[in-house]
Structures are given as C-alpha cells and as structure tokens.
CHARMM internal coordinates of N, CA and C (Angstrom, degrees):
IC EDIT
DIST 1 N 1 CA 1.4476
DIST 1 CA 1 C 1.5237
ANGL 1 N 1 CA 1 C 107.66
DIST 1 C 2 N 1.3046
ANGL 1 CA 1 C 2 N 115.58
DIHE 1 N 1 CA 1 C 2 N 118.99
DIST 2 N 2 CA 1.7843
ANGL 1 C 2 N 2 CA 113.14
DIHE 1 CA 1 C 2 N 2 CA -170.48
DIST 2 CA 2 C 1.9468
ANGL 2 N 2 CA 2 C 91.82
DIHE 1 C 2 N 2 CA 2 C -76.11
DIST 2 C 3 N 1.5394
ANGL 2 CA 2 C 3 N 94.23
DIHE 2 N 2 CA 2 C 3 N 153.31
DIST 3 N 3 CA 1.2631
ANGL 2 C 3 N 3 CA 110.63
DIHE 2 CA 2 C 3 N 3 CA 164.69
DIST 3 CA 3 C 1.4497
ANGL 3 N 3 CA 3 C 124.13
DIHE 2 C 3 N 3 CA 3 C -95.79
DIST 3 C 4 N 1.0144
ANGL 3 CA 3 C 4 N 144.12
DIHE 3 N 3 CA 3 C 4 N 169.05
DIST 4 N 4 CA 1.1494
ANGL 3 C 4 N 4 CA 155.59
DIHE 3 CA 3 C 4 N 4 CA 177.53
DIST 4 CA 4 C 1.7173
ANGL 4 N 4 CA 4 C 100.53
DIHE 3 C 4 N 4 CA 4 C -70.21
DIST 4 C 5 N 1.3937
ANGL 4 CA 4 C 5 N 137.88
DIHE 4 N 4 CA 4 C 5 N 138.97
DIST 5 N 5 CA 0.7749
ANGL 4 C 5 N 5 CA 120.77
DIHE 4 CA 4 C 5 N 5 CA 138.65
DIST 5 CA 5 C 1.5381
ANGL 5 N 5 CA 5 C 135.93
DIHE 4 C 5 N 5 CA 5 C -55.32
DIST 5 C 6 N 1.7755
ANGL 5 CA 5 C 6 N 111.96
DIHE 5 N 5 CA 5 C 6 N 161.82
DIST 6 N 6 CA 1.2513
ANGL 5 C 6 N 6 CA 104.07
DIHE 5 CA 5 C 6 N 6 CA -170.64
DIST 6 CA 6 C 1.4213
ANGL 6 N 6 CA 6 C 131.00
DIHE 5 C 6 N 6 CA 6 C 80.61
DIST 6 C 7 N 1.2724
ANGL 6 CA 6 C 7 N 97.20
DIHE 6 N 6 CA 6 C 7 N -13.96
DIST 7 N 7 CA 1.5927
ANGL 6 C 7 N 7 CA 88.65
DIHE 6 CA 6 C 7 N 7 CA 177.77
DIST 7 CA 7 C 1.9977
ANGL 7 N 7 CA 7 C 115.56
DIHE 6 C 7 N 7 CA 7 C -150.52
DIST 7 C 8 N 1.7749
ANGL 7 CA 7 C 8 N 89.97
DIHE 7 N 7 CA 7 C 8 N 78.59
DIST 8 N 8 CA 1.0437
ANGL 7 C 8 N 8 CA 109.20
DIHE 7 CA 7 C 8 N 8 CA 135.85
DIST 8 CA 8 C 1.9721
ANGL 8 N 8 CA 8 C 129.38
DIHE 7 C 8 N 8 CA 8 C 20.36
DIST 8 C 9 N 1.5843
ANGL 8 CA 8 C 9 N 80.11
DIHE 8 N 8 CA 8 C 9 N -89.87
DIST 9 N 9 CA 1.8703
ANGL 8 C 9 N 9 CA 95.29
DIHE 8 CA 8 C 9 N 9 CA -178.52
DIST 9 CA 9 C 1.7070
ANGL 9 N 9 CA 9 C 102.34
DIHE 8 C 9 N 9 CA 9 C -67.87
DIST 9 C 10 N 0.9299
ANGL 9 CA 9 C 10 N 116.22
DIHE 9 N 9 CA 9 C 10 N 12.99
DIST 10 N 10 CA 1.9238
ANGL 9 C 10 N 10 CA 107.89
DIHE 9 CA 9 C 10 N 10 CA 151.73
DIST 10 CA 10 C 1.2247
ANGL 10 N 10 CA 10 C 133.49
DIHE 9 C 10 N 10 CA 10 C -116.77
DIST 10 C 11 N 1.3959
ANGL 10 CA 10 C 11 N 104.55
DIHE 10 N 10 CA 10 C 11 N 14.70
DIST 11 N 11 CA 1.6378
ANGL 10 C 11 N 11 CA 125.95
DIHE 10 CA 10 C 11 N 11 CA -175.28
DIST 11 CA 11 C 1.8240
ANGL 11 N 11 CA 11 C 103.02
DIHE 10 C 11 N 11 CA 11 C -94.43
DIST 11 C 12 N 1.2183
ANGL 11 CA 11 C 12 N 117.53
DIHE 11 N 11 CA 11 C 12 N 97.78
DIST 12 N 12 CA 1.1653
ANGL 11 C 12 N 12 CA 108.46
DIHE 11 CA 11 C 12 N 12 CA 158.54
DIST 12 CA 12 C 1.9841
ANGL 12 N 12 CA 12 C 148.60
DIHE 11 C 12 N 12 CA 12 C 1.24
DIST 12 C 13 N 1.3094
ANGL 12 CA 12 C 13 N 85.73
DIHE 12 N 12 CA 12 C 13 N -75.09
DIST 13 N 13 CA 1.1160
ANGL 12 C 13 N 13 CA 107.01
DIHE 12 CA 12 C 13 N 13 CA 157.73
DIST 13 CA 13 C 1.0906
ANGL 13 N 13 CA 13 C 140.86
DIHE 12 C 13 N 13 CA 13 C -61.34
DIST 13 C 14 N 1.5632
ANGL 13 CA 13 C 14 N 117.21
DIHE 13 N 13 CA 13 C 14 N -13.44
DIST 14 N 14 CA 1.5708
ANGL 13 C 14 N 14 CA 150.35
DIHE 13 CA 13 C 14 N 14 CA 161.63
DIST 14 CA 14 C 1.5989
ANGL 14 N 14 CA 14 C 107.95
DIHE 13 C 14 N 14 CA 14 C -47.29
DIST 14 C 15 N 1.5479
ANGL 14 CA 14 C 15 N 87.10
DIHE 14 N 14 CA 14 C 15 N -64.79
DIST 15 N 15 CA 1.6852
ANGL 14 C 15 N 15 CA 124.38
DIHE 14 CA 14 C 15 N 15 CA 176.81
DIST 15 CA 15 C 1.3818
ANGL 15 N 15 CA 15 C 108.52
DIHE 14 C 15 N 15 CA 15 C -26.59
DIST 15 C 16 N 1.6931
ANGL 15 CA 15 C 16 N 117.51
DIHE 15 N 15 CA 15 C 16 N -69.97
DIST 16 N 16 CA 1.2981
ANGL 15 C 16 N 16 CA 150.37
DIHE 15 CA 15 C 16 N 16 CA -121.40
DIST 16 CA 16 C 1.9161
ANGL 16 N 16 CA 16 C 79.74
DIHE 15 C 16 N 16 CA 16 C -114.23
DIST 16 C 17 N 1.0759
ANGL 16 CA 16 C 17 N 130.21
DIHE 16 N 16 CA 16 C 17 N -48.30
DIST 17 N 17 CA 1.6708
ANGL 16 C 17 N 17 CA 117.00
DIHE 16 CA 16 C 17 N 17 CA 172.14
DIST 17 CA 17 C 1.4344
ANGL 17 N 17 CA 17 C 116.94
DIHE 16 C 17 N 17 CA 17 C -83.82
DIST 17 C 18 N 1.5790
ANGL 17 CA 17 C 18 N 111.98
DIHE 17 N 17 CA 17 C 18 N -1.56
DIST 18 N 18 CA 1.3732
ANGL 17 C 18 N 18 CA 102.82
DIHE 17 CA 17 C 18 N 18 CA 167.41
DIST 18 CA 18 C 1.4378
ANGL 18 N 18 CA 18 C 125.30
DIHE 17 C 18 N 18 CA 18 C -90.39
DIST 18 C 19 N 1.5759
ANGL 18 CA 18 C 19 N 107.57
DIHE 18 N 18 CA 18 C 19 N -5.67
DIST 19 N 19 CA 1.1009
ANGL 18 C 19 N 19 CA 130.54
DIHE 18 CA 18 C 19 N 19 CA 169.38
DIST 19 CA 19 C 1.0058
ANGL 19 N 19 CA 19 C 128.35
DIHE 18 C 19 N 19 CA 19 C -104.36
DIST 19 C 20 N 1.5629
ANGL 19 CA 19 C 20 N 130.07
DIHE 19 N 19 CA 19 C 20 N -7.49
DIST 20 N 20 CA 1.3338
ANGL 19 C 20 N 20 CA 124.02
DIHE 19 CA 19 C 20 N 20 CA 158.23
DIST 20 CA 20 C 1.6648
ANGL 20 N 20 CA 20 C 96.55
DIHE 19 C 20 N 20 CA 20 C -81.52
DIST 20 C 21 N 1.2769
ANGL 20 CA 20 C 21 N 122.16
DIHE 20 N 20 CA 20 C 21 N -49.17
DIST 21 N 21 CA 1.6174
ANGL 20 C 21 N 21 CA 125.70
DIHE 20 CA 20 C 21 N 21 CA -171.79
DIST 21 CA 21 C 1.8623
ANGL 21 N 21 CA 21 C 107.91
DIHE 20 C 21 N 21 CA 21 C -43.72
DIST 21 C 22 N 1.0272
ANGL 21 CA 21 C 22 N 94.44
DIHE 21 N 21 CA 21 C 22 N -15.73
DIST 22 N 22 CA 1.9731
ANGL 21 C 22 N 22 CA 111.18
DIHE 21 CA 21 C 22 N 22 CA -174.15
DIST 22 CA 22 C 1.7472
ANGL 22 N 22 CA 22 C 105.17
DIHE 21 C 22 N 22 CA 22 C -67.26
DIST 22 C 23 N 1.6375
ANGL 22 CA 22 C 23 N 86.07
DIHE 22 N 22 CA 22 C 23 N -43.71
DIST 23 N 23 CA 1.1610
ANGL 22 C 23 N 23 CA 88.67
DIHE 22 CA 22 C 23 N 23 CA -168.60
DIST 23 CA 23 C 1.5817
ANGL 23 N 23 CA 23 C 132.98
DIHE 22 C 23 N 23 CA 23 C -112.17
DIST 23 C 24 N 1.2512
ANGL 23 CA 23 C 24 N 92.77
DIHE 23 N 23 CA 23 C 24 N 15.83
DIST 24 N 24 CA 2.0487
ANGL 23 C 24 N 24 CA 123.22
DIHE 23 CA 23 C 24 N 24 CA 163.07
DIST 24 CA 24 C 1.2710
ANGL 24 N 24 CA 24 C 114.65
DIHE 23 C 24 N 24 CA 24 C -120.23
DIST 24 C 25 N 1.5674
ANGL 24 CA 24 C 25 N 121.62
DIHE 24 N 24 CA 24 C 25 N -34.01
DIST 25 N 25 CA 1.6906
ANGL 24 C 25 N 25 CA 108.90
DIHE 24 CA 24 C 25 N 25 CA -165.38
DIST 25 CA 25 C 2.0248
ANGL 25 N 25 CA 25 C 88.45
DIHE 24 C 25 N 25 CA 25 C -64.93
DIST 25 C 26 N 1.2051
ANGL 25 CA 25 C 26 N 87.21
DIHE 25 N 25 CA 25 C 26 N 164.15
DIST 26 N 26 CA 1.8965
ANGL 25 C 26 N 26 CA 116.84
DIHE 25 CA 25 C 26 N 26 CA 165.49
DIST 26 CA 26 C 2.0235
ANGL 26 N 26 CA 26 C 95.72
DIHE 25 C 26 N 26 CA 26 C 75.70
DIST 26 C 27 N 1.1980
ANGL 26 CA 26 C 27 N 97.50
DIHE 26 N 26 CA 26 C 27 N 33.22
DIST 27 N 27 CA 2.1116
ANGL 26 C 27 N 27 CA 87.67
DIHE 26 CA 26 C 27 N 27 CA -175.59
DIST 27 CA 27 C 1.4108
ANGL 27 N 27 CA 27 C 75.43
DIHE 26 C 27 N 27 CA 27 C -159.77
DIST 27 C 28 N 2.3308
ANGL 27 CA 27 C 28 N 83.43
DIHE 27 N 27 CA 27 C 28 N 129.27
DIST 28 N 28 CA 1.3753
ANGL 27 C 28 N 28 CA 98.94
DIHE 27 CA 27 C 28 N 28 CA 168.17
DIST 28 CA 28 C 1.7767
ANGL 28 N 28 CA 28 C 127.65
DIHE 27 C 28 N 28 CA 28 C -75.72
DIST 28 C 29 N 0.9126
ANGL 28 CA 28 C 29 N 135.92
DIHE 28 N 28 CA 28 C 29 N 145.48
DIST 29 N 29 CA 1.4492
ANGL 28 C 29 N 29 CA 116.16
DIHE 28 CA 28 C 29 N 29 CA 155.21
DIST 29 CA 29 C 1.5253
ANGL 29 N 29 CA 29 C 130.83
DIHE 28 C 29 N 29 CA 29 C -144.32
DIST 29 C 30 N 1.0740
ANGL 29 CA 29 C 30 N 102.13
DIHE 29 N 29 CA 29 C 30 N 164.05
DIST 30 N 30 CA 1.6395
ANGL 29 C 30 N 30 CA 94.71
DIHE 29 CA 29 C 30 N 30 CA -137.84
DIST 30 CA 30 C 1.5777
ANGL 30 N 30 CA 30 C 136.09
DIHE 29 C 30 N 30 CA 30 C -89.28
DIST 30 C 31 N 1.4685
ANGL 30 CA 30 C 31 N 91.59
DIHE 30 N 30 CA 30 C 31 N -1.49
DIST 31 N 31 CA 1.6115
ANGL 30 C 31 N 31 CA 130.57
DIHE 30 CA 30 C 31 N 31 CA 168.50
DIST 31 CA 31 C 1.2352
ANGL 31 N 31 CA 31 C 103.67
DIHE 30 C 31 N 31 CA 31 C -142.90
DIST 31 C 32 N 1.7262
ANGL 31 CA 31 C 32 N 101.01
DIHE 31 N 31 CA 31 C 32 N 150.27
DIST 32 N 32 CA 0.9672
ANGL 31 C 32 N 32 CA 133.80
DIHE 31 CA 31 C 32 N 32 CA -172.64
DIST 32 CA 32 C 2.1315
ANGL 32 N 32 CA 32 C 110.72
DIHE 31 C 32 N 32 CA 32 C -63.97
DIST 32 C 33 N 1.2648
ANGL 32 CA 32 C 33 N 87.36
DIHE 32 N 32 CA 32 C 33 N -24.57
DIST 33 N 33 CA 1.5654
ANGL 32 C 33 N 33 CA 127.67
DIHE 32 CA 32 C 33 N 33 CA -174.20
DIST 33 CA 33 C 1.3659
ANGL 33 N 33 CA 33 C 88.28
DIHE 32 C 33 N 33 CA 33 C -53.27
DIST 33 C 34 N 1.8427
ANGL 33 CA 33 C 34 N 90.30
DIHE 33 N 33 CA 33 C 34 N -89.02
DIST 34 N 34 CA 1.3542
ANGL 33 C 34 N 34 CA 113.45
DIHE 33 CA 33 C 34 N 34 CA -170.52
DIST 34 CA 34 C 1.8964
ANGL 34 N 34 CA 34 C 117.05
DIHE 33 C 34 N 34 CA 34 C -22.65
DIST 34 C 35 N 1.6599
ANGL 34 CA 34 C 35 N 97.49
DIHE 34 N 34 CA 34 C 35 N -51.58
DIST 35 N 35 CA 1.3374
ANGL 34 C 35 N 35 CA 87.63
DIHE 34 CA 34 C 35 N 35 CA -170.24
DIST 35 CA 35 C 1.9935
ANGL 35 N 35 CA 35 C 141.10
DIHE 34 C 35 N 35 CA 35 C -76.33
DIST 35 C 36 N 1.5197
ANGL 35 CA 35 C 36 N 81.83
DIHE 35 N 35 CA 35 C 36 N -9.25
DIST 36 N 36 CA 1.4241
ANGL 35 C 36 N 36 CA 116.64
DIHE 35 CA 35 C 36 N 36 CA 177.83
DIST 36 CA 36 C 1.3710
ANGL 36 N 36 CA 36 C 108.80
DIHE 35 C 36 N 36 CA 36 C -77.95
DIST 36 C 37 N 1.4942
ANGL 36 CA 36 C 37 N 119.16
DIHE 36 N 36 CA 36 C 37 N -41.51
DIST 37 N 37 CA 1.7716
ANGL 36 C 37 N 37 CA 125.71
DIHE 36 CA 36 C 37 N 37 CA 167.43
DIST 37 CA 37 C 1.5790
ANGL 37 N 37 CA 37 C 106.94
DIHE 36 C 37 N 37 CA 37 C -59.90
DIST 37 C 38 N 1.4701
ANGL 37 CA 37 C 38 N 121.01
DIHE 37 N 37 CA 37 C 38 N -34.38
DIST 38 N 38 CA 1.5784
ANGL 37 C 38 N 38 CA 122.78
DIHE 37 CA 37 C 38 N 38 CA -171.89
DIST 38 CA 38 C 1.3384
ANGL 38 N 38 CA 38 C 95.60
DIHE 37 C 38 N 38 CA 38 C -71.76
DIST 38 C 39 N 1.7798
ANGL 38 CA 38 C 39 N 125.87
DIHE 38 N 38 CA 38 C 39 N -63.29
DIST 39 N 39 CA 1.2674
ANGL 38 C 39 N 39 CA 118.34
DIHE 38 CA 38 C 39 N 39 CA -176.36
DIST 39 CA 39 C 1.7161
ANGL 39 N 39 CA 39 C 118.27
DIHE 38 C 39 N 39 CA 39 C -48.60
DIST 39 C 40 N 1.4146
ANGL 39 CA 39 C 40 N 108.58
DIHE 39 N 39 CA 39 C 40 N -45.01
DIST 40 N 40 CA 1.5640
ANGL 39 C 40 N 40 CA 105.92
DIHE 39 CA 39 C 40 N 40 CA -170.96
DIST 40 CA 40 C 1.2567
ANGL 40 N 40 CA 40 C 115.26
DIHE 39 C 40 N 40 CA 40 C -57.89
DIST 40 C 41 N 1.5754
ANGL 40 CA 40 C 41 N 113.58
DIHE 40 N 40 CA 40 C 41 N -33.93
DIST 41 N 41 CA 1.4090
ANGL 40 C 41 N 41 CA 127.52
DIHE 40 CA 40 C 41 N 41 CA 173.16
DIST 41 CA 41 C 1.3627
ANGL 41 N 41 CA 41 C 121.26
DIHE 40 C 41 N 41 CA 41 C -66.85
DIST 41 C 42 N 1.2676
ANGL 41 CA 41 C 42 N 118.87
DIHE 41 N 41 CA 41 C 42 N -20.79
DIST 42 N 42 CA 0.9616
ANGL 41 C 42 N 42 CA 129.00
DIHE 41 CA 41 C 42 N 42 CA -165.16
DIST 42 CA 42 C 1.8658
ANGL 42 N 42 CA 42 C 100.05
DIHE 41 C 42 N 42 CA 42 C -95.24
DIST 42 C 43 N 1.0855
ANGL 42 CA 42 C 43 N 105.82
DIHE 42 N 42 CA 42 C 43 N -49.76
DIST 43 N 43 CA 1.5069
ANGL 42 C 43 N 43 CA 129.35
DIHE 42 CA 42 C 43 N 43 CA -172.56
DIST 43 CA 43 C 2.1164
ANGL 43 N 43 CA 43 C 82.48
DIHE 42 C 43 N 43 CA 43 C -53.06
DIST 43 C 44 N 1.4456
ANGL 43 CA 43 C 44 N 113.29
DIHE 43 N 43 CA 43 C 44 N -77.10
DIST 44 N 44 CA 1.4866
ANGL 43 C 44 N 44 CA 127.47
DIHE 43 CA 43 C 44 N 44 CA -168.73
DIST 44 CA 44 C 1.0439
ANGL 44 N 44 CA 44 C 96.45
DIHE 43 C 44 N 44 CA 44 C -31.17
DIST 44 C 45 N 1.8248
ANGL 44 CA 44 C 45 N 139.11
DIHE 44 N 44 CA 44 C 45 N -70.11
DIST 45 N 45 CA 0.8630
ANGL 44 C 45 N 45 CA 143.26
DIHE 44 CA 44 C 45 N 45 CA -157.53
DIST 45 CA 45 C 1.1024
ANGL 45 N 45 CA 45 C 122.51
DIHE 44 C 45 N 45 CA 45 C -61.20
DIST 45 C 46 N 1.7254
ANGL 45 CA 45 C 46 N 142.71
DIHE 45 N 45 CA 45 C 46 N -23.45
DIST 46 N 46 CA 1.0783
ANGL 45 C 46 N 46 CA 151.89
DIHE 45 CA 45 C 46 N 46 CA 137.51
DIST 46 CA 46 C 1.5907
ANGL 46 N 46 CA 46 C 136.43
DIHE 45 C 46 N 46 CA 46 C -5.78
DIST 46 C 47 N 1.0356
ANGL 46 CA 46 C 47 N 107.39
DIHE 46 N 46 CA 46 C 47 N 85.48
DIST 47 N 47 CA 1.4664
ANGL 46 C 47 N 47 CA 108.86
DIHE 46 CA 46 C 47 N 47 CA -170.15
DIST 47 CA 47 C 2.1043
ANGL 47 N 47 CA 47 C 121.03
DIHE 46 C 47 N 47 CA 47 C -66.69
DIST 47 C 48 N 0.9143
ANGL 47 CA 47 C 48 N 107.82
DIHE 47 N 47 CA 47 C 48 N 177.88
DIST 48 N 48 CA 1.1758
ANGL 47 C 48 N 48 CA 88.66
DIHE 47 CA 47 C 48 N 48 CA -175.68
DIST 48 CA 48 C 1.4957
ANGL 48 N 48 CA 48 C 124.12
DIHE 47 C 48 N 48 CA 48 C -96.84
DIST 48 C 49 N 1.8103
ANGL 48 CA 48 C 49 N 99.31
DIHE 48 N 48 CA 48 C 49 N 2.11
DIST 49 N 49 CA 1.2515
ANGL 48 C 49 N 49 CA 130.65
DIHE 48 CA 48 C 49 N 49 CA -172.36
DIST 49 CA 49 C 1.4656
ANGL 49 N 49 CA 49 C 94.71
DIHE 48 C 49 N 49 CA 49 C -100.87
DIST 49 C 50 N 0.9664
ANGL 49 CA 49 C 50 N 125.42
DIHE 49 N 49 CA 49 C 50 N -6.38
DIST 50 N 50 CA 2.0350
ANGL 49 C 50 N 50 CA 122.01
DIHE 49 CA 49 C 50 N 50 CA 171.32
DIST 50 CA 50 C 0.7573
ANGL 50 N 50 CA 50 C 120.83
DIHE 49 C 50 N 50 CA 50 C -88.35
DIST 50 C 51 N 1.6904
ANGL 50 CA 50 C 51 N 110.47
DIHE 50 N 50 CA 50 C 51 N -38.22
DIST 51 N 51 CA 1.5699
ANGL 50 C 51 N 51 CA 136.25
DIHE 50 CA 50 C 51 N 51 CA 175.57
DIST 51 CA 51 C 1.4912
ANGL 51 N 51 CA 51 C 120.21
DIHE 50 C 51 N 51 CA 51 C -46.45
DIST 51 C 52 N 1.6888
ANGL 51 CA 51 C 52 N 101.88
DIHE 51 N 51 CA 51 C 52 N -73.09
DIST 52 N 52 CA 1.8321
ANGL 51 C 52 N 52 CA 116.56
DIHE 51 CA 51 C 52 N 52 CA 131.51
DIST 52 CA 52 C 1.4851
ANGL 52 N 52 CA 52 C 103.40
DIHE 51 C 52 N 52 CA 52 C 13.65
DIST 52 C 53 N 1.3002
ANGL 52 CA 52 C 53 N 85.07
DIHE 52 N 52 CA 52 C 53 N -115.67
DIST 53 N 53 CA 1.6309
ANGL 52 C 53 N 53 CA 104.97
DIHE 52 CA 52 C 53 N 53 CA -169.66
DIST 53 CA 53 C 1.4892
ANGL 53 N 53 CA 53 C 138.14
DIHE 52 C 53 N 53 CA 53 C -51.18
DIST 53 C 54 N 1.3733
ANGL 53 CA 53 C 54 N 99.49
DIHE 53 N 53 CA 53 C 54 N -8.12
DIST 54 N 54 CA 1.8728
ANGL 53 C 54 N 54 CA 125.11
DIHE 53 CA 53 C 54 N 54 CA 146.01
DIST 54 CA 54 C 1.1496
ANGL 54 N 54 CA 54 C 120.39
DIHE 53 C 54 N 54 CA 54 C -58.07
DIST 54 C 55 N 1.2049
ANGL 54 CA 54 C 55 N 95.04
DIHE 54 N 54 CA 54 C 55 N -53.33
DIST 55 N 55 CA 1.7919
ANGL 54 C 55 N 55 CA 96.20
DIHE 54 CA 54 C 55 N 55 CA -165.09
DIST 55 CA 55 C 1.8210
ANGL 55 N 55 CA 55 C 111.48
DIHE 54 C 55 N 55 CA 55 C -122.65
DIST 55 C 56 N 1.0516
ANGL 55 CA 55 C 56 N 118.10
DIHE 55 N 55 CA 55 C 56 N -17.27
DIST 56 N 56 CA 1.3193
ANGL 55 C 56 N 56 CA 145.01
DIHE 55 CA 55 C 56 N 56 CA 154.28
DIST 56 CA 56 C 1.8445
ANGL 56 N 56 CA 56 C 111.65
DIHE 55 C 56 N 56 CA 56 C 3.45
DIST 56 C 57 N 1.3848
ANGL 56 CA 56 C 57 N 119.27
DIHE 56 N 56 CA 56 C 57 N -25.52
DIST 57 N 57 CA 1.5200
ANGL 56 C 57 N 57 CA 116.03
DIHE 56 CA 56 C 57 N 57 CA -155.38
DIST 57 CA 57 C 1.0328
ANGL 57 N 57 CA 57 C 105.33
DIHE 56 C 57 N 57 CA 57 C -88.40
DIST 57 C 58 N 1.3533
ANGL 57 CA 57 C 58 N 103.21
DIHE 57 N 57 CA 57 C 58 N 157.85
DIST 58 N 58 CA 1.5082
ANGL 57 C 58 N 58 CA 141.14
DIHE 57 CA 57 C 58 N 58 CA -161.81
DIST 58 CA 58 C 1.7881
ANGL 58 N 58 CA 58 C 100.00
DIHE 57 C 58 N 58 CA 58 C -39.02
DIST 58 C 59 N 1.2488
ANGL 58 CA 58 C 59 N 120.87
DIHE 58 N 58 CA 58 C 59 N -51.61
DIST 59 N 59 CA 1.5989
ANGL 58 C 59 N 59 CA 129.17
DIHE 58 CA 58 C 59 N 59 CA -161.51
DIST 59 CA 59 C 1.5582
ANGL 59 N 59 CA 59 C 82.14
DIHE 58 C 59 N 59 CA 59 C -68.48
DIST 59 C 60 N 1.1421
ANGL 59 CA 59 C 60 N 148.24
DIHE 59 N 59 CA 59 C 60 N -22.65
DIST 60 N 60 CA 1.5224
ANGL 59 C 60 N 60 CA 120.99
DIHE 59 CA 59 C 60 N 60 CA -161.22
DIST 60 CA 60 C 1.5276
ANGL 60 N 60 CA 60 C 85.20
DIHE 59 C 60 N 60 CA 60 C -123.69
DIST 60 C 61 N 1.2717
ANGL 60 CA 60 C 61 N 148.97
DIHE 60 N 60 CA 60 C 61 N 2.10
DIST 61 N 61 CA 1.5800
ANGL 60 C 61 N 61 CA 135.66
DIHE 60 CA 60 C 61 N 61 CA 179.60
DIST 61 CA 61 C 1.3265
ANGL 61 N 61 CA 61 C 106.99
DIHE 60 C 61 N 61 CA 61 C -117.78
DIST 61 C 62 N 1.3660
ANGL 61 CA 61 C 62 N 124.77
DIHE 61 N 61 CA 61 C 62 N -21.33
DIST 62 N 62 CA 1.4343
ANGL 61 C 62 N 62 CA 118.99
DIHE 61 CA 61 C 62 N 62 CA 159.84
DIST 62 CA 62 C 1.1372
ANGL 62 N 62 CA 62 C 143.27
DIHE 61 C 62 N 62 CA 62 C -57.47
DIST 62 C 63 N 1.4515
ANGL 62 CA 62 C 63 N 115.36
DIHE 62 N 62 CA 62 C 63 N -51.41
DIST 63 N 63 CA 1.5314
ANGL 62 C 63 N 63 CA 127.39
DIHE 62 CA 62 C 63 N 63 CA 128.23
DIST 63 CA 63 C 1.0650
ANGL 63 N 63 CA 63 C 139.53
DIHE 62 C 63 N 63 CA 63 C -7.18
DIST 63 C 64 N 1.4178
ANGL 63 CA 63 C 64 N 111.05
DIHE 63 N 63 CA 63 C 64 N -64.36
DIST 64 N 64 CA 1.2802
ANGL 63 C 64 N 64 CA 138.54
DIHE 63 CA 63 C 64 N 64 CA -161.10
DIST 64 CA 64 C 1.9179
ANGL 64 N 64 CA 64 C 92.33
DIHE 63 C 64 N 64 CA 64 C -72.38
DIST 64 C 65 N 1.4840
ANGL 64 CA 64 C 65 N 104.93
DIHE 64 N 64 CA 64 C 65 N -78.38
DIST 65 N 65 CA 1.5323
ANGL 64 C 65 N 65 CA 124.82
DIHE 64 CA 64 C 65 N 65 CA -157.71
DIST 65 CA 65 C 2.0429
ANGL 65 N 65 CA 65 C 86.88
DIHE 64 C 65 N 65 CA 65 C -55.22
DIST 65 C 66 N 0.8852
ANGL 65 CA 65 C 66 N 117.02
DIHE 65 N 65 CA 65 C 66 N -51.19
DIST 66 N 66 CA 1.2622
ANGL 65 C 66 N 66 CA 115.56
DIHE 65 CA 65 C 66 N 66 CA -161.00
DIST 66 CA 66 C 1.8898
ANGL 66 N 66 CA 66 C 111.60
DIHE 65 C 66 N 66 CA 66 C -69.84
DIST 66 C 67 N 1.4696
ANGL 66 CA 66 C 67 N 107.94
DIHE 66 N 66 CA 66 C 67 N -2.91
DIST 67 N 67 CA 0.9697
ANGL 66 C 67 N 67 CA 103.94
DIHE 66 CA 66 C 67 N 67 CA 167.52
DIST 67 CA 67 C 1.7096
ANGL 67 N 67 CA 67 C 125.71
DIHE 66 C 67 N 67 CA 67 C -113.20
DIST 67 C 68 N 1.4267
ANGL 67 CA 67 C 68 N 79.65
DIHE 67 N 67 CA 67 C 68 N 25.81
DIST 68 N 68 CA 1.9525
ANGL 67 C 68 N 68 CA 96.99
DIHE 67 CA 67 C 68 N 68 CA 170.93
DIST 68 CA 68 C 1.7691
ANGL 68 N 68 CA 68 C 93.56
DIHE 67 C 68 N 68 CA 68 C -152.26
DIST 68 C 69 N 1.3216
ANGL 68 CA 68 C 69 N 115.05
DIHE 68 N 68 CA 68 C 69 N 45.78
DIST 69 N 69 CA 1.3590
ANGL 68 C 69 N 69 CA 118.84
DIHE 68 CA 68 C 69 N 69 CA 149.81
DIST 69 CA 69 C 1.6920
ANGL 69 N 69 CA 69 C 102.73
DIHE 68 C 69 N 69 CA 69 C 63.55
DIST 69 C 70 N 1.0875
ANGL 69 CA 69 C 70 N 134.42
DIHE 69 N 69 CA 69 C 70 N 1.34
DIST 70 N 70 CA 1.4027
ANGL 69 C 70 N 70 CA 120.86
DIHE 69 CA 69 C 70 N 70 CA -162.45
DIST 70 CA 70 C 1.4301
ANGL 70 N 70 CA 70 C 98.60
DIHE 69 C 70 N 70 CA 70 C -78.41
END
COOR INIT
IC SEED 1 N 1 CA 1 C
IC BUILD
C-alpha cells in the first residue's frame, strides 16, 4: 500500500523503531556490541501480537481487510 509522501508516522517500520528506540534511548552502554545484543534481543523477543499493536491502525487494516471482503 504506497504511503503518502512526507509522512513518516505511517510507515510501519517507523512504528517498530520507535519502539525499540523506547526501549534503549536514555541508557548508557558500553560497547558498541553490547548495544546491538539489546536491540537483537529485543527485536527476538517481539511477539507477533506487539507487532499488531504497533502498527495495527485503522489506515493500514481497512484497506487491507476490505480487500478480501472480511
């Protein structure tokens, strides 16, 4: 589904780094290492029901469902 230019906050994936960034920005760490193991872990741990509810809104499920009748 193309987005609009300009706007960012309807890109999925927007979603999904504003929510890992939630949960690293403001904490030091101390290798470069380190912080790449927090994201990956963080990324793994991700259910598919979090994912959902990230990106979940109406502008991208209306579309979607209504073009397989649901």
């Amino acid at each position: 589904m193309p987005i609009p230019p300009y706007c960012p906050e309807l890109n999925p994936a927007e979603k999904i780094w504003q929510y890992l960034k939630s949960k690293i920005a403001m904490k030091i760490y101390d290798t470069l290492d380190i912080l790449e193991s927090k994201i990956e872990q963080l990324v793994n741990d991700m259910s598919q029901n979090t994912i959902k509810s990230i990106t979940g809104y109406e502008i991208y499920l209306k579309p979607f469902y209504s073009s397989f009748n649901v």
